[in-house]
Structure formats: structure tokens, C-alpha cells
DSSP file (Angstrom, degrees, kcal/mol; ACC not computed):
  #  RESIDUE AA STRUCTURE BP1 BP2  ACC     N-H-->O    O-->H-N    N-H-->O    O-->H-N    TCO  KAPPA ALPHA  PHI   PSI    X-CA   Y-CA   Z-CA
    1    1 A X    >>        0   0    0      0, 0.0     4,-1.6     0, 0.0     3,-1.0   0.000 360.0 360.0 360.0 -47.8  -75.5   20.4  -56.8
    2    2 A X  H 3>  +     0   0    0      1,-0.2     4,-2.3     2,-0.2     0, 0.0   0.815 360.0  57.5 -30.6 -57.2  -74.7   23.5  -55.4
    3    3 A X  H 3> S+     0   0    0      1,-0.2     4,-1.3     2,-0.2    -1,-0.2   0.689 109.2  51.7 -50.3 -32.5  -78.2   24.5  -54.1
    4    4 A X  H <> S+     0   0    0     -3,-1.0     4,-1.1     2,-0.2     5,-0.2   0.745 106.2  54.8 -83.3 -20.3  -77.9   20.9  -52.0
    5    5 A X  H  X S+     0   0    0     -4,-1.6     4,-5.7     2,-0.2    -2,-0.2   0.907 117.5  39.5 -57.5 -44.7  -74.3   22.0  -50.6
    6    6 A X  H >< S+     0   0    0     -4,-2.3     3,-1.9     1,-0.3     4,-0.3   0.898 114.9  44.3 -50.6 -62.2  -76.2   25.2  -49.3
    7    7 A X  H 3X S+     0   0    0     -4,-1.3     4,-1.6     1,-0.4    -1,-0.3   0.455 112.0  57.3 -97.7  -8.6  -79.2   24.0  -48.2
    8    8 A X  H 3X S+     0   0    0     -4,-1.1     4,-4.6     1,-0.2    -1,-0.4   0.863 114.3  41.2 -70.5 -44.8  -77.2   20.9  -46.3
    9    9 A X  H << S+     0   0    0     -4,-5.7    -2,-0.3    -3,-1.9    -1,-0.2   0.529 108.8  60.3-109.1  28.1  -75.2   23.3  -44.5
   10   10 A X  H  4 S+     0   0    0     -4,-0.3     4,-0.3    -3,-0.2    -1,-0.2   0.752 109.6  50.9 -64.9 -44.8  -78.3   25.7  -43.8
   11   11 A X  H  X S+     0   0    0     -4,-1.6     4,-1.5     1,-0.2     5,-0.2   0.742  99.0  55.8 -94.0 -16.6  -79.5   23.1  -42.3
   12   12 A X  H  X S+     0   0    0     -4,-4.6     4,-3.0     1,-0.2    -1,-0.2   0.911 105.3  54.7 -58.6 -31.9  -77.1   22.2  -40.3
   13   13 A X  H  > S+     0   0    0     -5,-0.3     4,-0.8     2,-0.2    -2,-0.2   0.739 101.3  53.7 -86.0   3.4  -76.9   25.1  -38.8
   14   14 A X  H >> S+     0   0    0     -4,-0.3     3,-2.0     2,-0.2     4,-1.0   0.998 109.1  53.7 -67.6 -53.0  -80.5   25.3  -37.9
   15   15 A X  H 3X S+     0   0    0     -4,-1.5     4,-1.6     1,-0.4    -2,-0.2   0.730 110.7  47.9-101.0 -32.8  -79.9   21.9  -36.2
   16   16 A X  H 3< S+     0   0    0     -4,-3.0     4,-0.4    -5,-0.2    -1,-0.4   0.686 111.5  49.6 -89.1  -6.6  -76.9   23.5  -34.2
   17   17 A X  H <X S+     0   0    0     -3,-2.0     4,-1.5    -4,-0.8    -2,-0.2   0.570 107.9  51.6 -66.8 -19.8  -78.7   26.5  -33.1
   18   18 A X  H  X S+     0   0    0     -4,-1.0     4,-1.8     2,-0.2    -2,-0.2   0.748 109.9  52.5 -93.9 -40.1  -81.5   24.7  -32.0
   19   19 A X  H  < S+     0   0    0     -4,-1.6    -2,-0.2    -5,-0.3    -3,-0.2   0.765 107.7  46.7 -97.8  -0.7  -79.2   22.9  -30.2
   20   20 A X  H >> S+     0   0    0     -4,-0.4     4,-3.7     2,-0.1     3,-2.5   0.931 111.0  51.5 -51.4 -66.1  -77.4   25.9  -28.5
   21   21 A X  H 3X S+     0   0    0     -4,-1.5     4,-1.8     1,-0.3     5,-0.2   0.969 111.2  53.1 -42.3 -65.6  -80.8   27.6  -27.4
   22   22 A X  H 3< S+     0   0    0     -4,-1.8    -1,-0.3     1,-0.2    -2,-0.1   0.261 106.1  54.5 -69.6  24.9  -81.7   23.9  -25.8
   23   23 A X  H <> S+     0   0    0     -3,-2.5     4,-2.2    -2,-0.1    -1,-0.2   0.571 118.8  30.0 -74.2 -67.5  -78.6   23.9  -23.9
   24   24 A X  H >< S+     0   0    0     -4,-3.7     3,-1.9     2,-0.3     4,-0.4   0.880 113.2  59.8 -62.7 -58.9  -79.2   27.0  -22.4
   25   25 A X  G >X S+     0   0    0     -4,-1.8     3,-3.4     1,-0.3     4,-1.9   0.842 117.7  39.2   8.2 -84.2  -82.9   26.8  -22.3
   26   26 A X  G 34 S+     0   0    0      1,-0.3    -1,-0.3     2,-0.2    -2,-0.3   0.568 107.6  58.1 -69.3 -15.1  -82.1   23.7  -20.2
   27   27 A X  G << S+     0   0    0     -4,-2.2    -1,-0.3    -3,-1.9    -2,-0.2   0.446 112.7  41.9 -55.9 -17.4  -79.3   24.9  -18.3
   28   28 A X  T <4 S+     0   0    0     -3,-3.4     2,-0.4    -4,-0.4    -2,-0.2   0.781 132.2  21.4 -78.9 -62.4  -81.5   27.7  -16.8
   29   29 A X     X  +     0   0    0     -4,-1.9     4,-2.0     4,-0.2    -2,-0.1  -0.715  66.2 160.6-134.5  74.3  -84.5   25.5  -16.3
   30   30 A X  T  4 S+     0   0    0     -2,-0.4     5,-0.2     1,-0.2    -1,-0.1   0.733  77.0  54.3 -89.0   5.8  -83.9   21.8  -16.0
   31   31 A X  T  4 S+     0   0    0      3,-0.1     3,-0.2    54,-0.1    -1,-0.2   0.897 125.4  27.8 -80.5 -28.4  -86.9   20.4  -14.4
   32   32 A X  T  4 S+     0   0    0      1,-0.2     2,-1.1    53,-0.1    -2,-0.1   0.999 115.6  53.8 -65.4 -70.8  -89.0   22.3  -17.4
   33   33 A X  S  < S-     0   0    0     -4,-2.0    -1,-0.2    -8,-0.1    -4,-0.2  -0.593  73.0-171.5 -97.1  88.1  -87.1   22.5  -20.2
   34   34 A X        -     0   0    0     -2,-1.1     4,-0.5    -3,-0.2    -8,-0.2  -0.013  30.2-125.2 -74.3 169.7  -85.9   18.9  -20.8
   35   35 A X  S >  S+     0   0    0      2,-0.2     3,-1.4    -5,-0.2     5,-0.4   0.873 112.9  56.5 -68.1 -80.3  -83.0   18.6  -23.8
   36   36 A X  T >> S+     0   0    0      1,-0.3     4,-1.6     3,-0.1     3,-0.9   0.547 108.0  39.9 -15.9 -67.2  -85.3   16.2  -25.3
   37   37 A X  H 3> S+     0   0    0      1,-0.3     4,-1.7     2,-0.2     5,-0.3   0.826 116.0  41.9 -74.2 -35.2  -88.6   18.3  -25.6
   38   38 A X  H <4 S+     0   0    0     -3,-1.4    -1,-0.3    -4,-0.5   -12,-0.1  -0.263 110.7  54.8 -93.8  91.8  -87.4   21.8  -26.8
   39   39 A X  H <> S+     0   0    0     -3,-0.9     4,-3.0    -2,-0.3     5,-0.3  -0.573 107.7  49.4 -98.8 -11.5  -84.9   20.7  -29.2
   40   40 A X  H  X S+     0   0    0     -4,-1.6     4,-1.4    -5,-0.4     5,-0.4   0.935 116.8  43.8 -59.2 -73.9  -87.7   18.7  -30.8
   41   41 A X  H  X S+     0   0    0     -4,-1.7     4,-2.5     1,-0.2     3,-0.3   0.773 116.0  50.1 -42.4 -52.7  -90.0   22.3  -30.7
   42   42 A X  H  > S+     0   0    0     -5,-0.3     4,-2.9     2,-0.2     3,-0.3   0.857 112.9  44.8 -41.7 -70.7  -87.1   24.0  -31.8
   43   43 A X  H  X S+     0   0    0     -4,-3.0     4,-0.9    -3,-0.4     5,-0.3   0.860 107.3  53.6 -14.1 -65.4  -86.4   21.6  -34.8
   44   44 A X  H >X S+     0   0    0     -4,-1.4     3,-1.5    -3,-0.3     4,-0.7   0.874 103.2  58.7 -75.2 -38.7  -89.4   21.3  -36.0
   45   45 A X  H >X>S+     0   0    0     -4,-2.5     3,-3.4    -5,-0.4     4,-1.9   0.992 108.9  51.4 -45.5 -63.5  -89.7   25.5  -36.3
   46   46 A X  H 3X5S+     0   0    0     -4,-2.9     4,-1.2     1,-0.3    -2,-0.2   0.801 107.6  49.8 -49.1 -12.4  -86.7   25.2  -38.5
   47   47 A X  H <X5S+     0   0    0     -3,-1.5     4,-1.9    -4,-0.9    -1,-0.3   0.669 102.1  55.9-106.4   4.9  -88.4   22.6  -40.6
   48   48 A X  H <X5S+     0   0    0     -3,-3.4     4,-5.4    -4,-0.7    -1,-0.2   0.721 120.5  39.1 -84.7 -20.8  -91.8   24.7  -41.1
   49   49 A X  H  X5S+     0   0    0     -4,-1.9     4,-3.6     2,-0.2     5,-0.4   0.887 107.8  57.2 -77.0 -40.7  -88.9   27.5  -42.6
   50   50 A X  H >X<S+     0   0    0     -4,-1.2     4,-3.1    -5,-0.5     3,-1.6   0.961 111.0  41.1 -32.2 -75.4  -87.3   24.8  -44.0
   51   51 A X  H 3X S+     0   0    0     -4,-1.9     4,-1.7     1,-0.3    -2,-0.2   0.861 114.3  55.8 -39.0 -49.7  -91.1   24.1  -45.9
   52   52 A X  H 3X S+     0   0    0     -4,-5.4     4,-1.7     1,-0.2     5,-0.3   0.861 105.3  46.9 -68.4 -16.8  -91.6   27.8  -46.6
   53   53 A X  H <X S+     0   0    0     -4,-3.6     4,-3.2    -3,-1.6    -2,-0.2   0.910 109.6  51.1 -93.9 -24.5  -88.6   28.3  -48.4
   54   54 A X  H  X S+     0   0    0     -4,-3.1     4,-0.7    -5,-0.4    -1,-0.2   0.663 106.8  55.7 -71.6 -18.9  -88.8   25.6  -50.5
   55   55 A X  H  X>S+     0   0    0     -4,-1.7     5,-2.9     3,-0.1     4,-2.5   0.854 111.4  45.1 -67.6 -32.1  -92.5   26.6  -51.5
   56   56 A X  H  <5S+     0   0    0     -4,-1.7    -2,-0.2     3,-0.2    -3,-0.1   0.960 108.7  56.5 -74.3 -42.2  -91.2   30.1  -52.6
   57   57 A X  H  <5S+     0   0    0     -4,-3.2    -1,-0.2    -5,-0.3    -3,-0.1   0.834 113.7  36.1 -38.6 -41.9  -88.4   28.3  -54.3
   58   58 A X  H  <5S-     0   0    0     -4,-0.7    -2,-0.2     2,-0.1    -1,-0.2   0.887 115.5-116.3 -86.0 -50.0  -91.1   25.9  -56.7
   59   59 A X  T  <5 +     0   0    0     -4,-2.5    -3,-0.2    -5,-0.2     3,-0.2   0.588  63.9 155.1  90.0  61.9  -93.4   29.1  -56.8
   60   60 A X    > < +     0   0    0     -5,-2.9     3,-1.0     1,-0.1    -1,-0.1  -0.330   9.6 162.6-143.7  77.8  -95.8   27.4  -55.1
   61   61 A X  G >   +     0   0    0      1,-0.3     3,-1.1    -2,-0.2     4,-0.4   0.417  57.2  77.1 -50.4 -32.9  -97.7   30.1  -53.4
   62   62 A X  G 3  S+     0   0    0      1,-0.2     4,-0.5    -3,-0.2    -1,-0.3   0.624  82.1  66.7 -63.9 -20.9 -100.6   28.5  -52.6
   63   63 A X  G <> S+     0   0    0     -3,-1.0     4,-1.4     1,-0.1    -1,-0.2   0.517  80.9  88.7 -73.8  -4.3  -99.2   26.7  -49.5
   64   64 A X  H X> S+     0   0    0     -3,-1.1     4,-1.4     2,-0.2     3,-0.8   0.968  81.0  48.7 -53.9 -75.1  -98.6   29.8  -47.7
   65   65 A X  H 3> S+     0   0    0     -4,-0.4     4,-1.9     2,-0.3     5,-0.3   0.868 112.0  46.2 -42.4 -54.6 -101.5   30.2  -46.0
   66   66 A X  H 3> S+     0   0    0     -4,-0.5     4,-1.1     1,-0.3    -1,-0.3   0.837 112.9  49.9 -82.2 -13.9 -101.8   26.9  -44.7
   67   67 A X  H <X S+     0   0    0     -4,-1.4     4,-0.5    -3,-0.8    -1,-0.3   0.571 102.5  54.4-102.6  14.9  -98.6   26.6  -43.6
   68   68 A X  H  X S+     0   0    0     -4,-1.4     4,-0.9     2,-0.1     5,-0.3   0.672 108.6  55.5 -88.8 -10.3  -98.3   29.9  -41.7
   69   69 A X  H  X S+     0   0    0     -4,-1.9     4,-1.4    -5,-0.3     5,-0.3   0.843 114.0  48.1 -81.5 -32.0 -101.7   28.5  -39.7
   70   70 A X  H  X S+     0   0    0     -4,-1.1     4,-1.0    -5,-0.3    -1,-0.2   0.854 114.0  36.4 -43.6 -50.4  -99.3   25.7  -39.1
   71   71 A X  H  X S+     0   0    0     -4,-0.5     4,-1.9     2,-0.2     5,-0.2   0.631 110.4  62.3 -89.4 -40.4  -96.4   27.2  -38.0
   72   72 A X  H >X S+     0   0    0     -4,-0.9     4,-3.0    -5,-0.2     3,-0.6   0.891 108.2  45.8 -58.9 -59.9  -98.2   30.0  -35.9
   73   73 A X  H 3X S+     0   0    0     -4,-1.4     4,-1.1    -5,-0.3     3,-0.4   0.974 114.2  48.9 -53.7 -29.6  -99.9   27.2  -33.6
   74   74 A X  H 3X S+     0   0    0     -4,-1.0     4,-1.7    -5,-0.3     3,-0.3   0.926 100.8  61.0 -77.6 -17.2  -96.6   25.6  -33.4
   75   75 A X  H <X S+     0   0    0     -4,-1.9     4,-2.0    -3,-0.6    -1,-0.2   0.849 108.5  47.6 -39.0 -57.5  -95.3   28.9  -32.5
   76   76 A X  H  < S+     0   0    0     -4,-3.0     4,-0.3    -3,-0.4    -1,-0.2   0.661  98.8  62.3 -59.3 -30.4  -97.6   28.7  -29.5
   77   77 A X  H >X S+     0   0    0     -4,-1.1     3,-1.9    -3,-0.3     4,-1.7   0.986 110.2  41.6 -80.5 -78.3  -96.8   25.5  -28.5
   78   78 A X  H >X S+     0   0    0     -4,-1.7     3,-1.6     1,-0.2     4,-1.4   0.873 111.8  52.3 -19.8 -66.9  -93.1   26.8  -27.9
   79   79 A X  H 3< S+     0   0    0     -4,-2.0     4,-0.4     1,-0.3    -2,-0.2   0.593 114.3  46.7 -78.9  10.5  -94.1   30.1  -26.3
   80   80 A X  H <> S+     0   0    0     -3,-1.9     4,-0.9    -4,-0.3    -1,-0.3   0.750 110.1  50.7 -95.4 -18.0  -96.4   27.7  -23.8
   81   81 A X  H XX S+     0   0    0     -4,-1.7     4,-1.3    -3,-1.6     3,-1.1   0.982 111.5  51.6 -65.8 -55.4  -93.5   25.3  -23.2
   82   82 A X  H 3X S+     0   0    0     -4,-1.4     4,-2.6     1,-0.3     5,-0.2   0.890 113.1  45.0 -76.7 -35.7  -91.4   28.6  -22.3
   83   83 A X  H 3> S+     0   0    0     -4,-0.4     4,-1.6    -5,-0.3    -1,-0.3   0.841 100.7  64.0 -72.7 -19.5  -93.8   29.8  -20.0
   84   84 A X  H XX S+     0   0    0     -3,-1.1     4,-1.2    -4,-0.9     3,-0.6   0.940 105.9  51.1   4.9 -90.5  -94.4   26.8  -18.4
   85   85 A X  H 3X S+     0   0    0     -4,-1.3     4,-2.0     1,-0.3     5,-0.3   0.803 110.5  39.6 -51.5 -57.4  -91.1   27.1  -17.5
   86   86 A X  H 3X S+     0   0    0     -4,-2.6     4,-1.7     1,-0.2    -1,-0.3   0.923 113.5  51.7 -67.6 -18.2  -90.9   30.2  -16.1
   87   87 A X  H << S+     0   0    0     -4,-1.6    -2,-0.3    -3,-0.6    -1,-0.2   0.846 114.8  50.3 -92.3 -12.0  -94.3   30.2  -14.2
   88   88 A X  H  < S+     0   0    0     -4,-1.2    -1,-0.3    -5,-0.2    -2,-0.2   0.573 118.0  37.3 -95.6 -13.4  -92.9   26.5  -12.6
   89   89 A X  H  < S+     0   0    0     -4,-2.0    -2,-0.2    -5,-0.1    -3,-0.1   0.743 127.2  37.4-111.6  -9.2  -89.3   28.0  -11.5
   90   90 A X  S  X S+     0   0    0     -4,-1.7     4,-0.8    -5,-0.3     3,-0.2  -0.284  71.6 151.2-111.8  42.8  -90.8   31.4  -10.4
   91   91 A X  T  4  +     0   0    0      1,-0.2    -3,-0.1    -3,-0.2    -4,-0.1   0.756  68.1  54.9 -48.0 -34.5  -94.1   30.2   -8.9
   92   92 A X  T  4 S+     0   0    0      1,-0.2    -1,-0.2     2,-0.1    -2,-0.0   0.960 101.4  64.9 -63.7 -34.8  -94.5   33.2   -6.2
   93   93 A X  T  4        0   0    0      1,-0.2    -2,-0.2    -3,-0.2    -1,-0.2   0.918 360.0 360.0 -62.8 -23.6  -94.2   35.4   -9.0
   94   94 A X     <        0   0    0     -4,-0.8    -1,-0.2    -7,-0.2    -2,-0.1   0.483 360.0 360.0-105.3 360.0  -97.3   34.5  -10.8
């Protein structure tokens, strides 16, 4: 029972970090960086950590691999939303 106390209010606080960053995110840049769409990317990082830490937990090593090939492309998929953003509110610059 403990271990579900934590891991409830681990994850709440991914879910309210994720939703800090997409406040500001979108307070910087709100024609890019809609609420909607980064706090989904955002989320969804926390739940690939979420996945790893609960593989290490079981000892179940073998999922590593395919989920860091997972997690890296989504990894990309953020840093192309956040550039996006910047190369659409600072178009002379680029």
C-alpha cells in the first residue's frame, strides 16, 4: 500500500509539472504551443518514465531497449514541437 501512496503522488506531480512548463511554454508562444498539445507531449514523457521505472522495479530488463527507442523518438517529437515554435515567432531569425 505504501508503494501506491508514493507512486500516486509521484505522479501527480509529474502531471503538475507538465502542467507548469505548458503554462509557460504557452504563455511565451500561444499561436505554437497550444495548452492542449504540449501538455499531452509532456504527459506522455512522464509516462515512458513512468514505464521505465516500473520495468526496473519487476526486473524486467529486457524492455529497456525498446522502450528507450520509444521514448528517444518521442523525445524528438517535443524538441520539433519546441522549435516549431521558436522558428514561427522568430521567423527573421532563421
Amino acid at each position: 500500500m505504501a508503494g501506491d501512496k508514493f507512486e500516486d503522488m509521484a505522479t501527480d506531480k509529474l502531471k503538475k509539472n507538465a502542467e507548469e512548463i505548458t503554462t509557460f511554454l504557452n504563455g511565451a508562444n500561444p499561436k505554437t504551443w497550444s495548452k492542449g498539445t504540449m501538455v499531452l507531449l509532456l504527459l506522455a514523457h512522464g509516462g515512458y518514465h513512468i514505464c521505465q521505472i516500473d520495468a526496473v522495479l519487476a526486473k524486467n530488463y529486457g524492455t529497456d531497449d525498446s522502450l528507450w527507442k520509444a521514448m528517444k523518438t518521442h523525445i524528438y517529437a517535443i524538441v520539433d514541437a519546441l522549435a516549431e515554435g521558436i522558428v514561427t515567432q522568430f521567423p527573421k531569425k532563421f
